[in-house]
Residue, then its C-alpha position, 0 to 999 in steps of 0.5 A: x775746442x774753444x768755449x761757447x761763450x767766448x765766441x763773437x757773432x760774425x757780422x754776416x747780414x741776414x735775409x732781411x737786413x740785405x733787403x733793408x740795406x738795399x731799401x734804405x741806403x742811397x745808391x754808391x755807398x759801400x753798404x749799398x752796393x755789396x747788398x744789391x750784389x749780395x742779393x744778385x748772388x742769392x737771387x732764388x734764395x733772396x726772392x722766396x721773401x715777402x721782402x722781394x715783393x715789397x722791392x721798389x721797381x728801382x730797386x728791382x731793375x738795378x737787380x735785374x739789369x746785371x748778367x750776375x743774377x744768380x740763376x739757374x735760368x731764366x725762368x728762375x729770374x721771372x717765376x718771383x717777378x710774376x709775384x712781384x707784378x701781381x702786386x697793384x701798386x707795381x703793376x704799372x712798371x711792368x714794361x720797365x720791368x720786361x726790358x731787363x728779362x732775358x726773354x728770348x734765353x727762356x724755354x720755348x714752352x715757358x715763353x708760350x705758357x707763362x711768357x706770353x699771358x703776361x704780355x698780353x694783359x692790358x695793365x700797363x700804363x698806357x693799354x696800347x703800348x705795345x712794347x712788352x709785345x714787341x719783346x714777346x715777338x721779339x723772342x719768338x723770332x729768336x727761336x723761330x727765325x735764328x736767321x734774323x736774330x742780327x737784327x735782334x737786341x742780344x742782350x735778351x738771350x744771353x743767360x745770367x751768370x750761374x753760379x752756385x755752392x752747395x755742400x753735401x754735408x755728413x751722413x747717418x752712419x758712414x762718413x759722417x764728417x765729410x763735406x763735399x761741395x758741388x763745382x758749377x763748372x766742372x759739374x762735379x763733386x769734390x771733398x772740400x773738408x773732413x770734420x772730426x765728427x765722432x756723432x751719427x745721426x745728427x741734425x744739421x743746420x748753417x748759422x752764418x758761416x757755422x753748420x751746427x750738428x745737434x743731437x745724434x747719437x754718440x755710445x747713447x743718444x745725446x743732447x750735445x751740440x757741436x759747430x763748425x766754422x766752414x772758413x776757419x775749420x773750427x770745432x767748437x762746443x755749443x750749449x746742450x739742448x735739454x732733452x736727447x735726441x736722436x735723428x731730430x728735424x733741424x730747421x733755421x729761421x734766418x730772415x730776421x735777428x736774432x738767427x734762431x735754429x730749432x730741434x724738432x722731434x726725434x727719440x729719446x732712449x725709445x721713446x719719439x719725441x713731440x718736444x721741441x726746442x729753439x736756440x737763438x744766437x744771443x742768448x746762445x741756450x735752448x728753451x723749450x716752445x710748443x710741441x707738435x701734435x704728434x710724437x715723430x721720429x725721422x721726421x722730414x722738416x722744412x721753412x718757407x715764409x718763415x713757417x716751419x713745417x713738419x710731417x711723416x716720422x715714427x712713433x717709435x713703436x714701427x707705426x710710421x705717419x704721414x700726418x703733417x702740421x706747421x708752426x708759426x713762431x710768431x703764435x707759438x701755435x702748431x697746425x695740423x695740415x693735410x696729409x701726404x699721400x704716403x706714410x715716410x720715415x727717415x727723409x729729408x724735404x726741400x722747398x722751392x718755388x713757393x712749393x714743398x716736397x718730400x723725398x723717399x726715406x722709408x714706408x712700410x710694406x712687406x716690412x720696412x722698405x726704402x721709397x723711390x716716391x716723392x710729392x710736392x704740397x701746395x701751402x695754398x690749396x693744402x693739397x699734395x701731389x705724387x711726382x714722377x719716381x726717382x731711380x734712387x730711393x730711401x734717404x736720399x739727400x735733396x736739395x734746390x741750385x737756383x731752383x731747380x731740385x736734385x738729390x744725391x746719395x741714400x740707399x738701403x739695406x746697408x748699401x749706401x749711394x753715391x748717385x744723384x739726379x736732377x729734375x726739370x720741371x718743364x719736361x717733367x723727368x730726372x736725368x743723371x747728375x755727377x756722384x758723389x765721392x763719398x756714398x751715404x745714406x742720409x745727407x744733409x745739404x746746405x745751400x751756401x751763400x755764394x760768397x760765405x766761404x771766401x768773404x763776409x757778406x753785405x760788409 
């Protein structure tokens, strides 16, 4: 393996220089045209930011007036442009805007529901224009009438370019080197690489085109750091954390430079940890920052609005949590937040929507015994709700395609899965998506960037 410390960044751009590369460019540079499409091809990823919020309505209609915005659907294009219009000063765009929405490719109860409130409210620049309703009705007719649609613009129903990679990343015990990735077309899983990994239990996180596997356990738990580069296949060694850790929560905070990874928790020799230590990618070292509240193995981990959110876990001694609390970097500051309604130990978490949730991993009952539960929090009400029950249970991997959540794999008792389901929102049930090659418990999964396993980004 090479040596760390020879490595050289590889200029892929984050989140937020995409978004100053889009804000601050003139139109038909080079730059500016591979970040509009950078941020096309990440659209669900690229509108969690505040940044989105702050586009300009140029900006925003020369995003949306493409067939390839990366979205599962429509109405994962139009849930952020609703934040976007509550802003004041983009209210009066709200007609140019609307002409570049596929309103009639919506779900009939989305275009009722969320749709048709929006089209009725007198923010435009001129009350009495209608046109945001001529849409609405527009719309109707398309699903009500399919005989008159000749006579329709069909450029609103014809749904965006989905596109997506999303890879199954390792395992706690079993497979822990396999790597399968998700093909939108075919719907299927196909094993896309299998690493020379000798570590179980590990932490996982993608710096740019490198997923990083921190901690685990070897003979003995250990503090050693690996990455491996998806593109070239490079295995290489990274600086060692300070302290061991077994099974820690690993977050990435990408939106801004420098690229900042951290290892949360986790246990040491038999002992949870409360500590937690933060890499960043120019000084390539760990140091140590603000442990948490409570001490928490087999904690579930998670970002949104670059605030690291933590919860559940073990204390080592078999009393499992279901307390949670959150860190900003910027303070350096841990806050404890309402609990969810389940104590869980040895789950993953997933964010989408400006939402939380928290899948399966294991509860106490007669024994330890693995959930088929999951429930979402609401960072603004700070409030959790129980969701419906997934036919699958215990460590289940989740994870989030163009906003809509799945998950793969998990199992109990030594009887790892390979199944998966995917949730829709607007019936609120789970239905059957394609297994995995490759059973195992404990899945990490890594949303790429569209283009990072082909090309560099934003260049």
């Amino acid at each position: 393996m090479a040596d760390a410390s020879e490595e050289a960044v590889t200029p892929i751009y984050t989140y937020k220089e995409c978004y100053d590369l889009i804000n601050s460019l003139p139109g038909g540079t080079p730059k500016s045209d591979n970040a509009f499409k950078w941020a096309r091809h990440n659209y669900a990823k690229f509108a969690e930011y505040s940044a989105f919020e702050e586009l300009s309505a140029d900006d925003l209609i020369e995003l949306l007036h493409h067939d390839e915005v990366n979205a599962f659907n429509e109405e994962t294009v139009f849930d952020p442009i609703l934040r976007w219009l509550a802003v004041e000063k983009n209210k009066i765009w709200k007609l140019d805007i609307m002409k570049e929405v596929r309103i009639a490719a919506v779900a009939p109860k989305y275009l009722l529901d969320v749709v048709e409130p929006v089209c009725w409210e007198e923010y435009t620049a001129d009350p009495k224009d209608p046109t945001c309703r001529r849409y609405y009705h527009n719309a109707i007719i398309w699903h009500l009438l399919p005989w008159r649609r000749d006579s329709i613009n069909n450029r609103f129903s014809i749904p965006r370019k989905y596109f997506s990679r999303v890879l199954a990343v390792g395992g706690w015990d079993k497979a822990t080197g396999v790597i399968e990735e998700y093909d939108t077309n075919s719907k299927q899983w196909t094993e896309l690489k299998t690493m020379n990994i000798q570590r179980t239990f590990y932490g996982v996180g993608l710096v740019r085109d490198k997923l990083m596997f921190i901690g685990g356990r070897l003979k003995s738990h250990v503090n050693t750091v690996e990455s491996y580069n998806i593109v070239t296949g490079e295995l290489r060694k990274e600086s060692s954390m300070n302290e061991v850790r077994d099974c820690p929560g690993v977050v990435v905070l990408d939106y801004e430079q420098p690229i900042t990874v951290y290892a949360i928790g986790g246990m040491k020799n038999k002992d949870a940890l409360k500590t937690v230590e933060k890499w960043d990618e120019e000084s390539r070292t760990w140091t140590y920052v603000a442990p948490m509240n409570e001490a928490r193995d087999g904690l579930g981990v998670v970002t949104l609005n670059n605030i690291i959110y933590a919860c559940g876990g073990n204390n080592g001694n078999n009393e499992y949590h279901k307390s949670f609390e959150s860190y900003d970097p910027k303070t350096d500051k841990w806050t404890m937040r309402a609990p969810m309604n389940r104590k869980r130990s040895y789950f993953k978490m997933a964010t989408v929507g400006g939402m939380i949730y928290a899948f399966g991993g294991y509860g106490m009952g007669y024994g330890i015994v693995g959930l088929h539960t999951w429930e979402r929090y609401d960072p603004i009400t700070d409030l959790w709700t129980e969701m419906p029950k997934m036919e699958h249970y215990a460590a289940v991997g989740p994870g989030v395609m163009s906003g809509r959540i799945f998950y793969v794999g998990g199992g109990a008792n030594q009887s790892a899965q390979s199944e998966g389901e995917e949730y829709d929102n607007n019936k609120g049930k789970w239905t059957k998506i394609a297994k995995l090659n490759v059973a195992r418990e404990g899945i990490t999964i890594v949303n790429v960037p569209y283009e990072l396993l082909s090309t560099q980004l934003c260049q």
